[in-house]
Backbone bond lengths (Angstrom), bond angles and torsions (degrees), N, CA, C in turn:
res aa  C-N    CA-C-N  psi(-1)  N-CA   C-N-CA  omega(-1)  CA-C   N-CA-C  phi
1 X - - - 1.461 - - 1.528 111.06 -
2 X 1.051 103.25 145.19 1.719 117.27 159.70 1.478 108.12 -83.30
3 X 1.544 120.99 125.16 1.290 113.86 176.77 1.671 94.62 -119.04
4 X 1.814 108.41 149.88 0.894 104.87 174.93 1.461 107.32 -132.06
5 X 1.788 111.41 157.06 1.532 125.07 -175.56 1.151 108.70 -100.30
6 X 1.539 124.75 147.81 1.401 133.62 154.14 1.376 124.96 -60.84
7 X 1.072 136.44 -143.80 1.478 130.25 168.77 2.124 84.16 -129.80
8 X 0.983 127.54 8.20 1.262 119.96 164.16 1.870 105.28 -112.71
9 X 1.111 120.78 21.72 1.460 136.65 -163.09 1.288 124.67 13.22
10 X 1.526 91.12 59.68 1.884 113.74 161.87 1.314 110.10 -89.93
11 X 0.956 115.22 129.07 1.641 118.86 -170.48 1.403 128.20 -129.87
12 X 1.348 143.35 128.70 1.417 167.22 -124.07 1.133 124.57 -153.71
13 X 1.644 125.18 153.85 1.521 104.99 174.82 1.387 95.03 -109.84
14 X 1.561 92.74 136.73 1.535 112.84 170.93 1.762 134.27 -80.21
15 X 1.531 84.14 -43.94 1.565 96.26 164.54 1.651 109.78 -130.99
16 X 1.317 120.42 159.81 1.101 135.56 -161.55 1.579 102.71 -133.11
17 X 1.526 116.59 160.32 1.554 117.71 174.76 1.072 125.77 57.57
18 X 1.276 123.62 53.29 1.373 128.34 176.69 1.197 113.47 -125.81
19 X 1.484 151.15 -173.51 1.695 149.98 -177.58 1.267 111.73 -137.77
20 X 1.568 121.93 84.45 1.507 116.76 176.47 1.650 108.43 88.29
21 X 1.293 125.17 46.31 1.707 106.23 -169.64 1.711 91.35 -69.03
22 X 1.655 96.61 161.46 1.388 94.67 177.82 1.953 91.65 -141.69
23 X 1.143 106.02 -87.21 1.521 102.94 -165.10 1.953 98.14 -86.82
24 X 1.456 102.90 154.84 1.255 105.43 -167.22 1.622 103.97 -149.12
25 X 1.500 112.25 109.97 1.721 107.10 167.53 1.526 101.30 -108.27
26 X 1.299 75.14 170.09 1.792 100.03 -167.40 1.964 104.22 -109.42
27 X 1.210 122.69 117.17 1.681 102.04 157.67 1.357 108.36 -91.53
28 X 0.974 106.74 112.05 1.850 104.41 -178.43 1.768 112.37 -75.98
29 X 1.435 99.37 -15.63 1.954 99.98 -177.82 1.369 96.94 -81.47
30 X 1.466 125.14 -32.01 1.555 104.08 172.18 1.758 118.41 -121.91
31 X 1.368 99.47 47.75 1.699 106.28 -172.58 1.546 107.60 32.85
32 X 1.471 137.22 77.15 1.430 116.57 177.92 1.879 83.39 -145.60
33 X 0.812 107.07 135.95 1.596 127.82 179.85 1.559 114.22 -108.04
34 X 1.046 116.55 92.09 1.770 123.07 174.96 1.653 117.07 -82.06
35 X 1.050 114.42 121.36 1.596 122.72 172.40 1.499 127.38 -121.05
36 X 1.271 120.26 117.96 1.473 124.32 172.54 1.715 113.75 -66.05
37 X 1.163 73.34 107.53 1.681 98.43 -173.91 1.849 111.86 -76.67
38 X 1.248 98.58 68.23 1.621 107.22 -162.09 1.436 113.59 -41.01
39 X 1.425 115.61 -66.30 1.489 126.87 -172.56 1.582 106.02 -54.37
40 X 1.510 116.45 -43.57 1.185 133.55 -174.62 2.105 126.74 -77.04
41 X 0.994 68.92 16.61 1.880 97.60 -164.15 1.552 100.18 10.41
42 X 1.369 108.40 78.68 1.517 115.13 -174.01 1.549 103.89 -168.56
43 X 0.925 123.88 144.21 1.452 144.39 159.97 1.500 114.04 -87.59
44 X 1.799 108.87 121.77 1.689 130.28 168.82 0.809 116.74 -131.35
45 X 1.424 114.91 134.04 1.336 131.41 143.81 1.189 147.32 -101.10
46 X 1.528 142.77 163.65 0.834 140.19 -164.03 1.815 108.39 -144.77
47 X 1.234 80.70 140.22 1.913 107.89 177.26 1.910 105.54 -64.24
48 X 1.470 101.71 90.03 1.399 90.42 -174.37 2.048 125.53 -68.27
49 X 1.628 76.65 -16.33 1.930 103.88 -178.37 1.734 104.07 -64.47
50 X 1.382 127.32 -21.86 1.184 146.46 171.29 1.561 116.63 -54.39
51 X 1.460 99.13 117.83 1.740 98.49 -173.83 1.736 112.28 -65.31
52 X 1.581 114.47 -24.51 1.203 118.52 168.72 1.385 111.44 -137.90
53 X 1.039 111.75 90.19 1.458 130.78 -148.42 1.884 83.37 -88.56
54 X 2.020 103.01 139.46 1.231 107.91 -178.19 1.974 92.35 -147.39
55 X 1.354 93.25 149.12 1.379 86.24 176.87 1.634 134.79 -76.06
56 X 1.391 121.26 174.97 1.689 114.40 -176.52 1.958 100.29 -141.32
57 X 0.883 125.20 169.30 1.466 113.20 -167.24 1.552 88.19 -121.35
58 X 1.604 106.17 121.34 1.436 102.97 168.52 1.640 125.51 -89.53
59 X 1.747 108.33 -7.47 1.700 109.69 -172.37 1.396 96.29 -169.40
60 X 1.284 115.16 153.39 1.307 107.52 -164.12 1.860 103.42 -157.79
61 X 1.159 120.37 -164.60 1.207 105.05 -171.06 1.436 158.14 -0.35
62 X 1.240 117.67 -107.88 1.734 105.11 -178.50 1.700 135.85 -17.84
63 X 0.926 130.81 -95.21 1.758 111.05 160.05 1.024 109.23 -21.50
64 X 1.520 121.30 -68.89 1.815 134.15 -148.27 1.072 111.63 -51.00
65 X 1.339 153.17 101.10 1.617 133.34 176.64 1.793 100.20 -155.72
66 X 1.539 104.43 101.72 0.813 121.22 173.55 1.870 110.11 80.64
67 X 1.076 92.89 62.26 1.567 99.50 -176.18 1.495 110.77 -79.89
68 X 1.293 114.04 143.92 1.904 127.64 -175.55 1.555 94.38 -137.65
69 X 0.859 113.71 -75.40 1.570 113.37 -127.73 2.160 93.81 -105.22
70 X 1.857 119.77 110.52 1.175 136.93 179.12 1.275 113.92 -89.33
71 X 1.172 124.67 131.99 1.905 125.04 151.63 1.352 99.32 -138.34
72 X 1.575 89.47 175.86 1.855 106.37 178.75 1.390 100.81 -104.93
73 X 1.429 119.51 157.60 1.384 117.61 155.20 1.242 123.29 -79.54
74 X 1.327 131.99 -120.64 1.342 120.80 -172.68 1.918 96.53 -140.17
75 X 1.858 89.61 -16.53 1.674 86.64 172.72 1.652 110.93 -108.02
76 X 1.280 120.63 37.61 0.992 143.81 -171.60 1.839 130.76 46.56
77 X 1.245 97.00 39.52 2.018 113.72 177.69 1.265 90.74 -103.84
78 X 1.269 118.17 -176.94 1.532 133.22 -131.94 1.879 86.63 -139.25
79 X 1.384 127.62 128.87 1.336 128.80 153.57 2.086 102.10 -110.06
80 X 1.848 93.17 114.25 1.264 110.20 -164.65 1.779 101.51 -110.87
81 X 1.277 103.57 115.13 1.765 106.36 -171.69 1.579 111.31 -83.37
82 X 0.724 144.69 114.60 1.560 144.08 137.80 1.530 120.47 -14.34
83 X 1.582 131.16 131.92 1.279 112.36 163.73 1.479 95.13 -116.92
84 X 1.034 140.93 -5.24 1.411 149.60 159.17 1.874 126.81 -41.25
85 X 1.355 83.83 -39.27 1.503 108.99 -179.45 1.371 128.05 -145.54
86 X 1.297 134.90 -161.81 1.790 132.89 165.22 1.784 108.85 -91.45
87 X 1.350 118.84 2.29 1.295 93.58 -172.15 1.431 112.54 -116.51
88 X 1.662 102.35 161.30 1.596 107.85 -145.52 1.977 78.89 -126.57
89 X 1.059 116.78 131.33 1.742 142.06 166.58 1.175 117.14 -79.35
90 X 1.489 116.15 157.21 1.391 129.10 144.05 1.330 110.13 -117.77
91 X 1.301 109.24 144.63 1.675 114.18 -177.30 1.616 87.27 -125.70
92 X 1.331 120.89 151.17 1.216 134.97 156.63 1.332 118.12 -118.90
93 X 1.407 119.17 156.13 1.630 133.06 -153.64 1.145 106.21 -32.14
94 X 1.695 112.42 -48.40 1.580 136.77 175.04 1.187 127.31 -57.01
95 X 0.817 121.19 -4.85 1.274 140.78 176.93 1.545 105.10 77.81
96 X 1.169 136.65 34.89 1.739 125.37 164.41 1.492 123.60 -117.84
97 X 1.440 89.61 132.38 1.982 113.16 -152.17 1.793 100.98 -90.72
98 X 1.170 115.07 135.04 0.960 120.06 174.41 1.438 118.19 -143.38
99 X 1.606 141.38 138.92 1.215 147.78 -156.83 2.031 97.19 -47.39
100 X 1.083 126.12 120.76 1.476 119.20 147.98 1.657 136.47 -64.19
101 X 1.878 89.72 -60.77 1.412 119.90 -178.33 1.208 110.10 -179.49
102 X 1.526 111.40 -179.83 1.494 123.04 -160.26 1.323 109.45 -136.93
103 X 1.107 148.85 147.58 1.236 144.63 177.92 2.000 108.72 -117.40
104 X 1.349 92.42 84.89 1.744 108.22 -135.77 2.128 74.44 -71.07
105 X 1.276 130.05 -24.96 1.394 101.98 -159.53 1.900 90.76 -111.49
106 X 1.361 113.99 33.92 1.231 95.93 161.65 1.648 105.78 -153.05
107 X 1.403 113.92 151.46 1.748 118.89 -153.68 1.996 99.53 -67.64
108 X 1.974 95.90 -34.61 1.503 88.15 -177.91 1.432 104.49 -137.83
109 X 1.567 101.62 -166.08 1.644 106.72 -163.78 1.789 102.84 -137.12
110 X 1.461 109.63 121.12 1.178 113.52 167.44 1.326 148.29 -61.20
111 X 1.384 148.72 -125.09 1.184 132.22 144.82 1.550 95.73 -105.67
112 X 1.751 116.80 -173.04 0.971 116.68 -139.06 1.343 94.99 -157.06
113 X 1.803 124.34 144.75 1.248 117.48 170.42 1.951 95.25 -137.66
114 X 1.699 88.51 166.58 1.130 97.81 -169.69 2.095 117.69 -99.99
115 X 1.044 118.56 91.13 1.683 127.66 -160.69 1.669 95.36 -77.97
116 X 1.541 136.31 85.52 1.491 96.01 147.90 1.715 87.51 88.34
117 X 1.502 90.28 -147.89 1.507 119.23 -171.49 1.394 102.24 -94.27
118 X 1.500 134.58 1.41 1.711 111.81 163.16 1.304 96.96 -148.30
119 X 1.319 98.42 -178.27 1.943 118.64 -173.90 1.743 106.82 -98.16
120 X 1.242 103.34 127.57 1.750 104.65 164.59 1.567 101.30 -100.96
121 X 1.184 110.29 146.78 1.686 126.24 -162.26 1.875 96.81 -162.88
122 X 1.731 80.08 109.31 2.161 82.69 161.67 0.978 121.77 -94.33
123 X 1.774 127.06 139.96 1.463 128.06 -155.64 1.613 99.25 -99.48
124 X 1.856 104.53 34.62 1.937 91.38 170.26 1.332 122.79 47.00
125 X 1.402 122.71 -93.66 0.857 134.10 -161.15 1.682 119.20 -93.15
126 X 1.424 107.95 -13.17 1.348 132.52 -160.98 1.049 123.32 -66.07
127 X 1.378 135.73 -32.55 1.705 123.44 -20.27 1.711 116.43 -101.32
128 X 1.699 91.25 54.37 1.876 92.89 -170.25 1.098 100.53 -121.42
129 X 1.476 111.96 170.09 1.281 120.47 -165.08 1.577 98.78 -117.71
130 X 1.623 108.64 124.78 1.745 107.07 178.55 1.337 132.88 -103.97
131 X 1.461 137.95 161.27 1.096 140.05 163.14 1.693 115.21 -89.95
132 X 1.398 115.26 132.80 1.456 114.60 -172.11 1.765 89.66 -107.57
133 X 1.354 144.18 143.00 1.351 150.32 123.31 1.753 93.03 -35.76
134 X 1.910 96.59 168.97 1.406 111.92 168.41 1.372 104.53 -82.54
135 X 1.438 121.03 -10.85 1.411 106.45 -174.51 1.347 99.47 -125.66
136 X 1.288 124.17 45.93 1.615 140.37 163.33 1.431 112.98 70.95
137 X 1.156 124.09 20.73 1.587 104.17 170.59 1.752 126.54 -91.57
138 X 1.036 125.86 125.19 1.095 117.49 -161.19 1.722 111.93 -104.15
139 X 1.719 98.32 151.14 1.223 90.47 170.32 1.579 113.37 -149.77
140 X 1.501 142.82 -178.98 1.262 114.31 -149.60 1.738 93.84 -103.35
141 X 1.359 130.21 154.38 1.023 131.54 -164.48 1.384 126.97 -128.11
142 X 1.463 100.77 -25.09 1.561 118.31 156.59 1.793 109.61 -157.43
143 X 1.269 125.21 169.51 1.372 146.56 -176.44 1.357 112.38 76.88
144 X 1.555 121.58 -169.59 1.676 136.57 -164.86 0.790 121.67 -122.68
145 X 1.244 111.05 0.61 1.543 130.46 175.17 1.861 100.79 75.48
146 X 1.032 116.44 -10.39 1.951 121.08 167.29 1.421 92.19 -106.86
147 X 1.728 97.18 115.07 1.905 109.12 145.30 1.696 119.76 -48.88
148 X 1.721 78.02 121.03 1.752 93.02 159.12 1.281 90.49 -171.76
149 X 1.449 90.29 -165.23 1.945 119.93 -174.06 1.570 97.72 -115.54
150 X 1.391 114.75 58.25 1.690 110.71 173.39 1.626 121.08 -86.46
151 X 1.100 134.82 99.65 1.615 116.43 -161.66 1.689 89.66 -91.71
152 X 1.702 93.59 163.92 1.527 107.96 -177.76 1.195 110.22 141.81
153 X 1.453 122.64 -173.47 1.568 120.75 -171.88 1.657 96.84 -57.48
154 X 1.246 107.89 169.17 1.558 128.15 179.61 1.136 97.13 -69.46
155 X 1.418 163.62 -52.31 1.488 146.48 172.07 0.857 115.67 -52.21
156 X 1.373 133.82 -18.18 1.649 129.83 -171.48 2.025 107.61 -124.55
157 X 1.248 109.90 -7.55 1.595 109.27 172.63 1.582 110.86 -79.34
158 X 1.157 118.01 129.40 1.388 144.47 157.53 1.355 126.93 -76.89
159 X 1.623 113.38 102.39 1.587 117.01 171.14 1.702 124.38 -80.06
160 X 1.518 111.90 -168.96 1.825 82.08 -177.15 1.869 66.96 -167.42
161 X 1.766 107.31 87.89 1.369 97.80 168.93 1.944 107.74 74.87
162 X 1.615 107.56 51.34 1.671 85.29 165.69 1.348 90.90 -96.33
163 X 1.605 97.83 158.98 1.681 117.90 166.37 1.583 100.21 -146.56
164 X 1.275 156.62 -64.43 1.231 143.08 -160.05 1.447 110.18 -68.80
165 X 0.947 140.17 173.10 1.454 140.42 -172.21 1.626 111.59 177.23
166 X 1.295 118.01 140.43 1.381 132.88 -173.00 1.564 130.31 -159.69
167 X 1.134 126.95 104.05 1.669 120.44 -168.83 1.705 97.49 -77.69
168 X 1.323 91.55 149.67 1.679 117.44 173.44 1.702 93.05 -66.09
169 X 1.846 103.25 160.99 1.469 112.18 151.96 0.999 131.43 -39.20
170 X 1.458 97.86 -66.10 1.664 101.53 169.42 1.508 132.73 -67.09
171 X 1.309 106.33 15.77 2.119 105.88 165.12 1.113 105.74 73.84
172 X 1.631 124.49 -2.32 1.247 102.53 -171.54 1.665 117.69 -135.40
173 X 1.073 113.54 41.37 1.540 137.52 -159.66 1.876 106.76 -163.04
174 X 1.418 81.37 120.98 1.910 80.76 162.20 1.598 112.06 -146.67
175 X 1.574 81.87 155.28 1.983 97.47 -153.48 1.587 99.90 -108.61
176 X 1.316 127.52 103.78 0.911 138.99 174.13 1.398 126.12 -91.66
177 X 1.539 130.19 138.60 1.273 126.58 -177.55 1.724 107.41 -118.23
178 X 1.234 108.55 130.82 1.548 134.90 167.56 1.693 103.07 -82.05
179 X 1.184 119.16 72.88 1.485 121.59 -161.47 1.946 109.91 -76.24
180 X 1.515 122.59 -28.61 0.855 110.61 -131.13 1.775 74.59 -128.12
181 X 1.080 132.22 35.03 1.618 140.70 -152.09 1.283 110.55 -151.44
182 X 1.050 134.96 -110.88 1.803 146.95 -157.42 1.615 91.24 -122.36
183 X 0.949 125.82 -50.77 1.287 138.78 -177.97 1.808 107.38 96.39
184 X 1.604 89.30 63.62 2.064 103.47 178.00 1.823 82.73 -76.30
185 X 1.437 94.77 154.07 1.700 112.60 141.19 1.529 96.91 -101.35
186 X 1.586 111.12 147.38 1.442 104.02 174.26 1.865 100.57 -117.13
187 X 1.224 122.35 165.32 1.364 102.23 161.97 1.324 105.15 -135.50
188 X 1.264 129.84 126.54 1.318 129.40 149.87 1.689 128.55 -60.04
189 X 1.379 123.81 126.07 1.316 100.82 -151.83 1.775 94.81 -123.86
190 X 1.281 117.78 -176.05 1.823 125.33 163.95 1.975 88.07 45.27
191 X 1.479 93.85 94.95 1.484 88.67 -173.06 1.548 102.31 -103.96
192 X 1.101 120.44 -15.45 1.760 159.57 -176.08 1.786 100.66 -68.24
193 X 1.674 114.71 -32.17 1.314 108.27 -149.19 2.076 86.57 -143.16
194 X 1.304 94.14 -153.04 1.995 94.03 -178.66 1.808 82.51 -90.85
195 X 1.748 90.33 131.65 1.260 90.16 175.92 1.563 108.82 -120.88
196 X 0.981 108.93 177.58 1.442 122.11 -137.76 1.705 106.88 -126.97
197 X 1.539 147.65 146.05 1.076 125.66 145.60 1.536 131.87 -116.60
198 X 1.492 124.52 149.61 1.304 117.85 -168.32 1.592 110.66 -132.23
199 X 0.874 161.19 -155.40 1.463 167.17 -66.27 1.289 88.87 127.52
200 X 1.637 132.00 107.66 0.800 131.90 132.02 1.870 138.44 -61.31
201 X 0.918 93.97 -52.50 1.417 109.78 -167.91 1.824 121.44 -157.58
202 X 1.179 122.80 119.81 1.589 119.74 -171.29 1.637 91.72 -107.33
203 X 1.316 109.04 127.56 1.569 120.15 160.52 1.430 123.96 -147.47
């Protein structure tokens, strides 16, 4: 299920019948809500303009396997990450999937946000954190490629298992989660300048 909150955080299910949702964008210019249908190794959406809005599967197998982590491009198709494996998709409106990129030095692929002109994507298991181009080339963007908890500039910080990921308001901060570990948030910070990583918060 999709559950949804109020702004007084009473909460409901919004959507129903789905397998494992995991990462979820919103197009707000045309109310349509896309979800990586993890268990279901398929991508759905749903008609948010819908008084009982239910989902429909726009792409589904081959690439797709074990999808988490959604963004938009800039011509409005979908780059859909795998946590199953290293490879990262394009889906178009139509639903047809075609190779993006690969995250050739790590086994899987995290979720994913959209910076500007490229994609940041944590390799989980990898344990580095990558830069995607708009036209998929990747390159490494922070960690040592050895898990740990090393803080310091982004060439020299050590992750241990990030997979969630989220940019600040201000564009210039990102909040990373070590999900499968101690449970650090990490943040990479001054993304504009040499950036740096710290320990946000342990919970």
């Amino acid at each position: 299920n999709i559950i949804k909150f109020d702004r007084d955080d009473n909460s409901s299910i919004y959507v129903r019948g789905l397998e494992g949702p995991a990462g979820i964008l919103v197009d707000d210019a045309n109310q349509i809500m896309y979800i990586a249908n993890y268990s279901g190794n398929s991508i759905a959406k749903v008609d948010m303009s819908a008084e009982n809005p239910s989902p429909t599967i726009l792409a589904s197998g081959g690439r797709i396997n074990g999808p988490d982590g959604l963004a938009f491009t800039p011509e409005g198709d979908l780059i859909s990450c795998n946590f199953n494996n290293n490879n990262i998709q394009r889906i178009t409106p139509e639903g047809e999937v075609s190779a993006f990129a690969t995250l050739e030095d790590s086994p899987n692929s995290g979720y994913i946000v959209r910076r500007g002109d490229q994609y940041i994507v944590p390799g989980a298991y990898g344990p580095d954190i990558y830069a995607l181009s708009l036209t998929g080339e990747v390159s490494r963007f922070a960690g040592t490629s050895t898990a740990g908890y090393t803080d310091g500039v982004a060439a020299e910080a050590q992750f241990r298992f990030p997979n969630g990921i989220a940019i600040s308001p201000t564009g210039d901060t990102l909040l990373i989660t070590e999900s499968a570990t101690t449970g650090h948030i990490r943040m990479i910070t001054n993304l504009d300048g040499v950036s740096d990583t710290d320990v946000l918060q342990t919970v």
